[in-house]
ZAMARGU-116000 format. One record per residue (C-alpha): residue in one letter; x, y, z. Coordinates in steps of 0.5 Angstrom, whole numbers, padded with zeros to 4 digits, always signed. Layout:
AXYZ ...
***
This chain:
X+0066+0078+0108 X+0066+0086+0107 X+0067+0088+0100 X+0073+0095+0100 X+0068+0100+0095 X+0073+0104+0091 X+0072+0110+0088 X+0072+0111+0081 X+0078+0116+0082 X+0082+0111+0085 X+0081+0105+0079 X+0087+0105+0075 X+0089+0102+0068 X+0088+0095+0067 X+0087+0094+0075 X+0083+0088+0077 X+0080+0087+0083 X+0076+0092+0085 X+0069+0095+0087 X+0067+0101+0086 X+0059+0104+0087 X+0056+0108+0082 X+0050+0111+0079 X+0048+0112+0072 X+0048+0119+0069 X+0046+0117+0061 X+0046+0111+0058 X+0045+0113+0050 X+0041+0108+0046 X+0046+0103+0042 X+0050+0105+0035 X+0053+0103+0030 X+0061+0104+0030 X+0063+0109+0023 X+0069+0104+0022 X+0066+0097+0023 X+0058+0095+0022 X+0059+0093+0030 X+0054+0096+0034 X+0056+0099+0043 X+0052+0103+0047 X+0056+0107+0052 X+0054+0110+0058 X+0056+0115+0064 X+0057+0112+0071 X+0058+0117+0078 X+0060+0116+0084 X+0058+0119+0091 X+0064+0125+0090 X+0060+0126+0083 X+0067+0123+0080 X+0065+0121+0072 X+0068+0116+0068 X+0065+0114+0060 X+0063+0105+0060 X+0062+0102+0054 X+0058+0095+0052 X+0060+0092+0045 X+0055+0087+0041 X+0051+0081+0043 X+0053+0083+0050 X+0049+0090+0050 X+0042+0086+0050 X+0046+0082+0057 X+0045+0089+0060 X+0039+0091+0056 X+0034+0091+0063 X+0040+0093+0068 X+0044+0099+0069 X+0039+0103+0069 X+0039+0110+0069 X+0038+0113+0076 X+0039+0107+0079 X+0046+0105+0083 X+0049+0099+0082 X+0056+0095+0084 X+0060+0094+0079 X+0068+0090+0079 X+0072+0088+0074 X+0070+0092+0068 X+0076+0092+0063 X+0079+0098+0064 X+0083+0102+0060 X+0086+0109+0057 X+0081+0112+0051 X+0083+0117+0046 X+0081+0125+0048 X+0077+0125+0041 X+0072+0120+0044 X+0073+0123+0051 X+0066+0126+0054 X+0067+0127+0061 X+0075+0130+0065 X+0078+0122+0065 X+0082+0119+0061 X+0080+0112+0063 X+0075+0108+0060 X+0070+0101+0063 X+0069+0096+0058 X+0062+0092+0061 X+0062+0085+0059 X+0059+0079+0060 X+0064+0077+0065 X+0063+0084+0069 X+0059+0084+0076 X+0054+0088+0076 X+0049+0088+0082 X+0043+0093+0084 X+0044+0097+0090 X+0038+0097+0095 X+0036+0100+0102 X+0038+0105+0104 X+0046+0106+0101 X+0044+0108+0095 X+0048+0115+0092 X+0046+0122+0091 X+0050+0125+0086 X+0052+0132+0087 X+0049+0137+0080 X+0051+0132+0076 X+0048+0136+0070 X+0049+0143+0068 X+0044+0145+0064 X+0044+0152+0061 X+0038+0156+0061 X+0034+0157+0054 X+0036+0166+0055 X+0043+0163+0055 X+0044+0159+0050 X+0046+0166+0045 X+0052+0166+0048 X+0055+0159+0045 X+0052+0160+0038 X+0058+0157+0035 X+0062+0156+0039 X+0066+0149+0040 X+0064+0148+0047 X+0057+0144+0048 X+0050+0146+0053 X+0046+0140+0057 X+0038+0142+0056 X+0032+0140+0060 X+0025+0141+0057 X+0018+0140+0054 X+0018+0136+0047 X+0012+0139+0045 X+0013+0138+0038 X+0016+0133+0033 X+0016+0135+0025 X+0017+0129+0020 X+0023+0127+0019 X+0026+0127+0013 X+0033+0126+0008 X+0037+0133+0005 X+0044+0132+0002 X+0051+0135+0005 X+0058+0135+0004 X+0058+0129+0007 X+0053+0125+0003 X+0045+0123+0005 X+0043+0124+0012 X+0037+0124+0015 X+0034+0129+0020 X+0028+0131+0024 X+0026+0137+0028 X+0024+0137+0034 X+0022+0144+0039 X+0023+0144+0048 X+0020+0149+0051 X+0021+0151+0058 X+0017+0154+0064 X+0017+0161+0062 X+0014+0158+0054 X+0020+0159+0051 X+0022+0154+0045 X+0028+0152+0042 X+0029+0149+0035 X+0032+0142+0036 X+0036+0137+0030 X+0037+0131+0030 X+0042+0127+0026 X+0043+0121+0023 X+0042+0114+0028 X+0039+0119+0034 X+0032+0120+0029 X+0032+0112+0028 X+0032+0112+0036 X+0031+0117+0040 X+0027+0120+0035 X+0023+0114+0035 X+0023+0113+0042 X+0019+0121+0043 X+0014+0121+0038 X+0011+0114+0042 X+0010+0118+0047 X+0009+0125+0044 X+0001+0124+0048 X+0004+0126+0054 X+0009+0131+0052 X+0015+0128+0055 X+0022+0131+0058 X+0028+0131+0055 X+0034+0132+0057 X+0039+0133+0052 X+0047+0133+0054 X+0052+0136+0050 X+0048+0139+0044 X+0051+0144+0040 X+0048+0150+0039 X+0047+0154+0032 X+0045+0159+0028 X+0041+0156+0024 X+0035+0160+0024 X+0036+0165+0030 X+0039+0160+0035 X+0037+0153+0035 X+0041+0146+0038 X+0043+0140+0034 X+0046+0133+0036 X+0054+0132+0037 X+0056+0124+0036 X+0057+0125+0043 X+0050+0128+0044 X+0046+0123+0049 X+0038+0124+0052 X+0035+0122+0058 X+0026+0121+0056 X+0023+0122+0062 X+0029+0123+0067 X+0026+0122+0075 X+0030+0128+0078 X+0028+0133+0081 X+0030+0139+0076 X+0025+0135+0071 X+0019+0134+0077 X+0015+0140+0078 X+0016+0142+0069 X+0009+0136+0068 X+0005+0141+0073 X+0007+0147+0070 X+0005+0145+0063 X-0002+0142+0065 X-0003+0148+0068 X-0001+0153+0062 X-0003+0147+0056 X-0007+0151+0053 X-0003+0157+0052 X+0003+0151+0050 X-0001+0150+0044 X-0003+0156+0043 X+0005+0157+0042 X+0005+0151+0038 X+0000+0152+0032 X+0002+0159+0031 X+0010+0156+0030 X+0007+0151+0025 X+0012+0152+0019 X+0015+0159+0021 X+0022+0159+0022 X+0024+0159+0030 X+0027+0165+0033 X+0033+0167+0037 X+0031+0167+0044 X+0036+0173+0044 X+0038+0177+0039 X+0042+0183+0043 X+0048+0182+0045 X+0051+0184+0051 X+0057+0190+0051 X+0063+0184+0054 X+0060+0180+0047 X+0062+0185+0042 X+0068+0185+0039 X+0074+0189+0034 X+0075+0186+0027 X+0082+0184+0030 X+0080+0181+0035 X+0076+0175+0031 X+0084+0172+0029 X+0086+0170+0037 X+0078+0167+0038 X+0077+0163+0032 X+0080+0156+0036 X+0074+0157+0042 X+0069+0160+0036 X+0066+0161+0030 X+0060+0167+0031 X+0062+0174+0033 X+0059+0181+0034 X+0062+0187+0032 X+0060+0195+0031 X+0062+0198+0026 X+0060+0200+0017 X+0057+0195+0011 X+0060+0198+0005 X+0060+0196-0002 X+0066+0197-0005 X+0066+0190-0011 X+0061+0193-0017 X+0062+0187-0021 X+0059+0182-0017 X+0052+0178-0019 X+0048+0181-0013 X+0044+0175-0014 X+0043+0168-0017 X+0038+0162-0018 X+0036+0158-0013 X+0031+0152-0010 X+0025+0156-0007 X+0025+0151-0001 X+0033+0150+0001 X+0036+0156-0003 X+0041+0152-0005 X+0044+0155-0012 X+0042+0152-0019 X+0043+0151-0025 X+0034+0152-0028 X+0032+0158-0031 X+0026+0163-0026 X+0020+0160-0025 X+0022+0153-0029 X+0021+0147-0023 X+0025+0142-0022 X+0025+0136-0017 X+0031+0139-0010 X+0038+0135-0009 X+0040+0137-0003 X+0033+0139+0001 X+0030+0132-0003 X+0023+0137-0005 X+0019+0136-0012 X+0017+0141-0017 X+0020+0146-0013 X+0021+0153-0017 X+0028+0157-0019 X+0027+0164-0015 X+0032+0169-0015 X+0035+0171-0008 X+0040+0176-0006 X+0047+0176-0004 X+0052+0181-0004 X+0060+0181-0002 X+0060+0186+0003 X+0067+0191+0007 X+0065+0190+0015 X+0069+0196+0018 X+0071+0198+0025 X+0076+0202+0028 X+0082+0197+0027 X+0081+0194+0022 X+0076+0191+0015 X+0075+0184+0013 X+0070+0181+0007 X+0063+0178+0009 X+0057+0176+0005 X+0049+0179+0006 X+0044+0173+0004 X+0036+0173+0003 X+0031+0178+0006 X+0038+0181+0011 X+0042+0183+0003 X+0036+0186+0000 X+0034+0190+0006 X+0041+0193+0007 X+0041+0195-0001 X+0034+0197-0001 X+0031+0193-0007 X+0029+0186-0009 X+0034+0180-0012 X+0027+0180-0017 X+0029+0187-0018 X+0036+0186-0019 X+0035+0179-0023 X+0031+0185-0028 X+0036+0190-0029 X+0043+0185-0029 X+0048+0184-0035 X+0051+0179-0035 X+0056+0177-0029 X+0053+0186-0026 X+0047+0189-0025 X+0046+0195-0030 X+0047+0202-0026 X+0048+0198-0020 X+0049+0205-0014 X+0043+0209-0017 X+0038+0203-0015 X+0042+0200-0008 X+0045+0202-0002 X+0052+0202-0002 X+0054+0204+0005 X+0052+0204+0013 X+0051+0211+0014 X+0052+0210+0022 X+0055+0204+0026 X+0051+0198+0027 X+0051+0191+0031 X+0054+0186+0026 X+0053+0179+0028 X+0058+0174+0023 X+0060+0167+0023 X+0066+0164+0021 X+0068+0157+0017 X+0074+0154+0013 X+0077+0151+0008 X+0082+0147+0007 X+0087+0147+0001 X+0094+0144+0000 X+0094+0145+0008 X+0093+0152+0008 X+0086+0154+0012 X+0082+0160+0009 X+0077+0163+0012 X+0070+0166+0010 X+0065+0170+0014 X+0057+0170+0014 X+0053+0176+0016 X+0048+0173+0021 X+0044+0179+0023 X+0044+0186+0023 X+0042+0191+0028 X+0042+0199+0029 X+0046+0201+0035 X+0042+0203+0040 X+0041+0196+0041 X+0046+0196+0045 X+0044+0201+0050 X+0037+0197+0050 X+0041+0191+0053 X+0046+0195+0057 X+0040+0198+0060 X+0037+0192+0061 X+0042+0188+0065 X+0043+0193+0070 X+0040+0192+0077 X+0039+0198+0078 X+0032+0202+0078 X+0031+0209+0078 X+0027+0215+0075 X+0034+0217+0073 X+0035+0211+0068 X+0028+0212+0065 X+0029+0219+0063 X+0036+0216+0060 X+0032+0211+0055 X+0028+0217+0053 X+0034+0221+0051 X+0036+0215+0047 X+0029+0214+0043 X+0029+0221+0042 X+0036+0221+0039 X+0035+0214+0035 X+0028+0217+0032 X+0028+0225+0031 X+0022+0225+0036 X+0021+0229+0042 X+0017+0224+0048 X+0016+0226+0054 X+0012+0221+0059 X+0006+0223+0057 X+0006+0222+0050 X+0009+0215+0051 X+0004+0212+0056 X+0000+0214+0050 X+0002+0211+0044 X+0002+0204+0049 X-0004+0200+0048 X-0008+0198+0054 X-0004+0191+0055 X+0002+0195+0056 X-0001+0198+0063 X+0005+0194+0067 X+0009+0199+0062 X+0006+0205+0065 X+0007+0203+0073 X+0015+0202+0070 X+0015+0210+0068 X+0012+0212+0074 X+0015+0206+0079 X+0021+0204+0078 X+0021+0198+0083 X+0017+0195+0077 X+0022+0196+0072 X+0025+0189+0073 X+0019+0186+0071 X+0018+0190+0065 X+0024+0190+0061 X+0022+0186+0056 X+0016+0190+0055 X+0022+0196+0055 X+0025+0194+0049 X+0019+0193+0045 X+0016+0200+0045 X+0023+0203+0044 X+0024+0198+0038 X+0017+0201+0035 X+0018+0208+0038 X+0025+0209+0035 X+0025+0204+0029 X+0029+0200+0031 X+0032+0196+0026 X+0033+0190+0026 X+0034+0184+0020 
***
């Protein structure tokens, strides 16, 4: 008899006897369910249209199917239990869902039926993970697991969590920082560092990307991996990386215990918005770029306070006095000043009240929070405008975050100072993006630095203030064919040419 093969799309609710023919896209590792000590694995099927629908296998019968259904391999499956799934569980564009039991068929497919599945996986490119910073969507990401940090416990408004950093690098031996939270430490976590030896590729789907420390990824409950994916986009990234793996830990032990950086710091001119626009895109992100002042207006503010010097949560200890850190879970850390300050941000068409914190707050006013700690009285700081500057004297690029509170159901919105940049940052990067390359547009990047810096620069005087490594620079100034290949080296050098400002 001649089974009829189904397709995913052609399955209803509570339909029985069917047969549909897939592959499987992710199979996380098993969790255990918030509401109940029940443990399901879920996993995500495709068919040959490249159709996707989420599965999910309950308690004991998880261990039935723990040597099948098997990621990258094809199998017929009939009469899973089919049913409607709530959108907050809903992780691919179907709002139906399989249950796998024991009493599900499921059989390999061997020879040559076996499916390809149509780009089943969109993977951002690390160069691009900036333009999601914050914002509600999620990415997918390949890369090399080149280093695993210990894990460890912090506080969070939600309790005792544990996390572990991990950072992935890809072919071009740009590293991004990634979080795990909570059940993925104690799995997947767990899984990587046993093979660490051989740096295994990672696939991560669905990951949020942060601004924490420039930009960094961070697990979602919905986020899944993929250890060691046989699929052509991960084939070729285990012969670069034994070709470059001396350069690779080169990388590695110069990032041991510094913070990672923002694989992109500049914004393009589509990313940066009026202050009156942030309102209307609060519902798709948190993070913004603006142009505009920082300006001081509230005086009778601390301009600092006392915190842990590892995690810079706020305490109640004395300078200098060690205590044992509930939040970061560090013993006999130091009580440190650090710097805050409520800052205006203002555009043309409107303001909106923001905070500077750290190294970003100290370099805007001028002084340390050690400095300000000393001339505090009270809940202000003595002659505060004679010691600190008060206000942009020009425009900058002002990276901000937003979060909310909610209150007797009002929401209310506070904003974060992410970055700060001077605004010929925005004529580099516009300069950059274009596919154009002519003398004329050169001659423009001199005028701009001439501007920026109070110095005149001709050709001559800038290839002499480049060192002998920045030869590619030179051919740039006088090949303009070269010039894609040396936008990186561009920036640098108009950076340290016009004292570009940058915290």
């Amino acid at each position: 008899m001649i089974r009829e093969i189904k397709l995913i799309k052609d399955i209803q609710a509570q339909q029985r006897g069917w047969t549909v023919k897939v592959v499987v896209i992710e199979k996380a590792m098993p969790r255990v369910s918030k509401s109940s000590p029940n443990k399901y694995q879920r996993l995500i099927l495709a068919d040959e249209e490249g159709n996707k629908i989420q599965a999910t296998i309950y308690g004991g019968d998880i261990h039935i199917f723990r040597d099948t259904l098997i990621i990258g391999k094809n199998y017929y499956i009939s009469n899973a239990w089919v049913k409607e799934i709530g959108a907050q569980y809903q992780i691919v564009q179907n709002n139906l869902q399989w249950t796998i039991n024991g009493r599900t068929i499921v059989e390999e497919v061997t020879g040559d039926s076996e499916i390809i599945v149509p780009a089943v996986y969109n993977f951002v490119p690390f160069s691009r993970l900036h333009t999601y910073i914050d914002s509600l969507s999620h990415v997918d990401v390949i890369g090399i697991a080149i280093e695993i940090k210990p894990k460890k416990e912090i506080i969070t408004n939600d309790g005792l969590e544990i996390v572990q950093e991990m950072t992935l690098m890809n072919d071009n031996m740009d590293t991004v920082m990634l979080t795990m939270w909570n059940q993925f430490v104690n799995n997947e976590c767990t899984q990587i560092l046993n093979i660490m030896n051989r740096k295994p590729i990672i696939i991560g789907c669905r990951l949020k990307v942060s601004s924490y420390n420039g930009i960094s990824l961070s697990t979602k409950s919905s986020s899944s991996f993929v250890i060691e994916p046989e699929i052509p986009q991960a084939a070729a990234l285990p012969i670069w990386y034994n070709a470059n793996a001396e350069k690779a830990m080169d990388i590695i032990c110069g990032r041991i215990g510094l913070e990672t950086k923002s694989l992109s710091t500049l914004p393009s001119a589509e990313d940066i918005i009026t202050i009156k626009m942030i309102d209307n895109q609060l519902n798709t992100r948190r993070s913004f770029w603006i142009n505009g002042h920082i300006k001081v207006t509230n005086l009778i503010q601390p301009f600092w306070y006392l915190s842990c010097e590892k995690c810079t949560k706020a305490t109640g200890y004395e300078f200098e006095q060690r205590f044992n850190c509930f939040y970061c879970r560090h013993d006999q850390v130091k009580a440190m000043p650090r710097c805050r300050v409520i800052v205006d941000l203002i555009d043309e068409s409107s303001s909106l009240n923001a905070t500077l914190f750290g190294n970003q707050a100290e370099k805007f006013l001028g002084c340390t929070a050690y400095e300000l700690m000393n001339k505090s009285d009270g809940d202000s700081v003595k002659n505060i405008e004679k010691i600190t500057t008060l206000s942009s004297s020009h425009k900058l690029l002002i990276q901000v975050k937003a979060s909310n509170n909610e209150y007797s159901d009002i929401i209310r919105w506070k904003y974060t100072i992410l970055s700060v940049c001077d605004t010929i940052s925005k004529e580099i990067n516009t300069l950059t993006q274009t596919d154009t390359s002519n003398d004329a547009e050169v001659s423009q990047v001199l005028e701009i630095v001439e501007e920026q810096s109070g110095k005149s620069l001709g050709i001559t005087e800038l290839r002499e203030q480049m060192s002998n490594e920045d030869k590619v620079l030179a051919d740039l100034v006088s090949k303009p064919t070269a010039r894609n290949n040396a936008t990186k080296k561009l920036k640098l050098m108009i950076s340290k040419s016009a004292d570009f400002l940058l915290f």
